[in-house]
N, C-alpha and C positions, 0 to 999 in steps of 0.2 A: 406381472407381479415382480417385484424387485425380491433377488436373494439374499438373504442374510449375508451371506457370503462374500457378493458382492458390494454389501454396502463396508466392509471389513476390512476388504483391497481397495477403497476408496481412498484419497488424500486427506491426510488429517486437516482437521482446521486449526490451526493454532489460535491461543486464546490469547490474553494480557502477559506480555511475558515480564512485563515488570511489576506484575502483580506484587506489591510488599510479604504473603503469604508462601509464596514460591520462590520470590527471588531472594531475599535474605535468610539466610542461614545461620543460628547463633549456637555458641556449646558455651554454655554458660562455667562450667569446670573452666575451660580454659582461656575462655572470656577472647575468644576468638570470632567475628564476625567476615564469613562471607558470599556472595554471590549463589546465584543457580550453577555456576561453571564451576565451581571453587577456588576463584577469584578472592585475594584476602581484602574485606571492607575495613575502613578508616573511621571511628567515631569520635567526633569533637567535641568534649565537653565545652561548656560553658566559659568555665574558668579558663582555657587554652585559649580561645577567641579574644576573650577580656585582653590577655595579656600578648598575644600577637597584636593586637591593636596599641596596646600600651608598652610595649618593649621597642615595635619600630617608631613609633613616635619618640621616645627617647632616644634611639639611635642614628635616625634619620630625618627627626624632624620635619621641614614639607613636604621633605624628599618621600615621605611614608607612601601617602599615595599611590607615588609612580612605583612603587616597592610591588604592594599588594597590586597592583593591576598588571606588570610583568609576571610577578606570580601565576596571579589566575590565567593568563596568555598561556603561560606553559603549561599548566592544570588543567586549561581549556582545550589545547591539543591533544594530550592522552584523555582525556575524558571522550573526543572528538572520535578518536582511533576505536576506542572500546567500545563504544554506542555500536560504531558503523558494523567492527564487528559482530556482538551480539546480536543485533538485528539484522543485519543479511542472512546470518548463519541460523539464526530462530526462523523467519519469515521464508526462509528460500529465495529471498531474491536482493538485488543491491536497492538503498536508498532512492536511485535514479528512476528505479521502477516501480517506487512505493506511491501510492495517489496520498498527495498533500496535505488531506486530512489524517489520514493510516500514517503520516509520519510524524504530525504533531500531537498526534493524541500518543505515540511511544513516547515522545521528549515529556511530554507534562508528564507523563506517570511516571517515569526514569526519575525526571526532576524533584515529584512528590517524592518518592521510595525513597531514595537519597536523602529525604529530609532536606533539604534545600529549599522548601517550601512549595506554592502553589503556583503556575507558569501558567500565563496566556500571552499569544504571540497576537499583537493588535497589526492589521491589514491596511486599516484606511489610509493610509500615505503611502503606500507601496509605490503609487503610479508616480507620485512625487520624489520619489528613489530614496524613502524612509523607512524603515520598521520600526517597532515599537513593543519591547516586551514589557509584560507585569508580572512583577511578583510578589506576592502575598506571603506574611509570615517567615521571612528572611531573617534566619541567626544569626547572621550578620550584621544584619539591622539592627538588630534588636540588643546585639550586646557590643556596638558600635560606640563609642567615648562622642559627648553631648557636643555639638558644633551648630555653625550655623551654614550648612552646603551639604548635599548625600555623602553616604559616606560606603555604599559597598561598592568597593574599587575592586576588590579579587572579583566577584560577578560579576561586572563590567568586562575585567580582562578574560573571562572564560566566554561571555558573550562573544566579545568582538573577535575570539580566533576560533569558535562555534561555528556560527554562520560564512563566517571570512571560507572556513575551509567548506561547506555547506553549500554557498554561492559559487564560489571560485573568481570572487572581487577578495580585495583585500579592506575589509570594513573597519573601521573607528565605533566607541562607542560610550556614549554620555548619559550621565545619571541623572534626571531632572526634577525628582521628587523620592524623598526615603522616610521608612516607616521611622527612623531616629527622629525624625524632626516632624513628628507625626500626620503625616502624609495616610491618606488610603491605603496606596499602595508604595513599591518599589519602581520606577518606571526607568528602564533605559530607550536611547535611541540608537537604533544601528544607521550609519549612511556612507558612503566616501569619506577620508580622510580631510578630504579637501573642503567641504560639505558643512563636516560639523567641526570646523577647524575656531569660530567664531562663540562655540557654544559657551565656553568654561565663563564667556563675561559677561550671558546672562541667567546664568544659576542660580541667582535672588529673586527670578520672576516665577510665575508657575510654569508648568507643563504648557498649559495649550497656550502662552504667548510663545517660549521656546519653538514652539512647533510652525505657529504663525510667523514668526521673523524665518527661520528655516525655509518654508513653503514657498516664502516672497522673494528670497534671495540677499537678507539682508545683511551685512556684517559688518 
């Protein structure tokens, strides 16, 4: 028979730690939002996004783009650092030693909680030296100024220095379908620089031709 006792001195199991019920903290008085650590959170209205979209466009012109996706690059690296943290130090152990599934299923819920929307990491071209995320419900997207090309470049550059540091390649990373231009989904491609160096000239075609000139070595 097992003791009470002993089942007491046992090792916890730790649950969801990015549970949205556990991990955000709000004090509505002082309209301060943050973390399980007390870590202070950031909330983006609406109207903030509008006008980062529409401010660097008038300041920068084409140049916007490359704006927002250096952004996200640096965004993408503390976001990067704080993950690794709160998950090693929650889970007891480093990313290295987490099985594949236990590491993606922390990013999509991180990802959700964040409001950042809904995250699936697509596999099938892996062997191909591609990945491929989706994301669903991107604010970004969504309050993105009308064009005819995707347009969430800050999540592209949070992607590409994500995984970049994740892999320990240094990754590129291209938008080929967004819910602005009413797509399903968000769809980026992670690959070599070198890789997806051809992609931006054919961003008028869909995803699976993108993916198919890719595959074939086209450019």
């Amino acid at each position: 028979m097992i003791a009470v006792a002993d089942l007491l001195k046992a090792q916890r199991l730790p649950g969801n730690y990015f549970t949205p019920d556990a991990y955000i903290k709000g004090d509505f008085e002082s309209g301060l939002l943050e973390n399980r650590r007390g870590d202070r959170l950031l909330a983006l209205p609406e109207t903030l996004i509008q006008a980062i979209y529409a401010g660097l466009e008038q300041e920068a012109g084409q140049a916007a783009s490359a704006v927002l996706f250096n952004c996200g690059r640096w965004w993408g690296k503390n976001f990067y650092a704080r993950f690794v943290e709160e998950v090693s130090d929650y889970y007891g152990k480093t990313l290295a030693e987490m099985e594949v599934v236990e590491l993606l299923q922390c990013l999509k819920q991180c990802w959700k909680t964040h409001g950042w929307g809904t995250f699936d990491l697509d596999l099938s071209y892996y062997q191909q030296g591609f990945l491929v995320v989706k994301i669903w419900n991107s604010a970004f997207a969504q309050q993105a100024p009308q064009g005819n090309r995707p347009a969430c470049f800050l999540e592209a550059g949070i992607l590409s220095v994500f995984f970049s540091q994740l892999t320990g390649r240094q990754l590129n990373c291209v938008q080929t379908s967004c819910e602005s231009l009413e797509a399903d989904c968000n769809r980026f491609i992670l690959g070599l620089p070198e890789r997806l160096e051809h992609t931006k000239a054919w961003l008028e075609e869909d995803h699976e031709t993108v993916m198919e000139r890719l595959c074939m070595g086209r450019g």
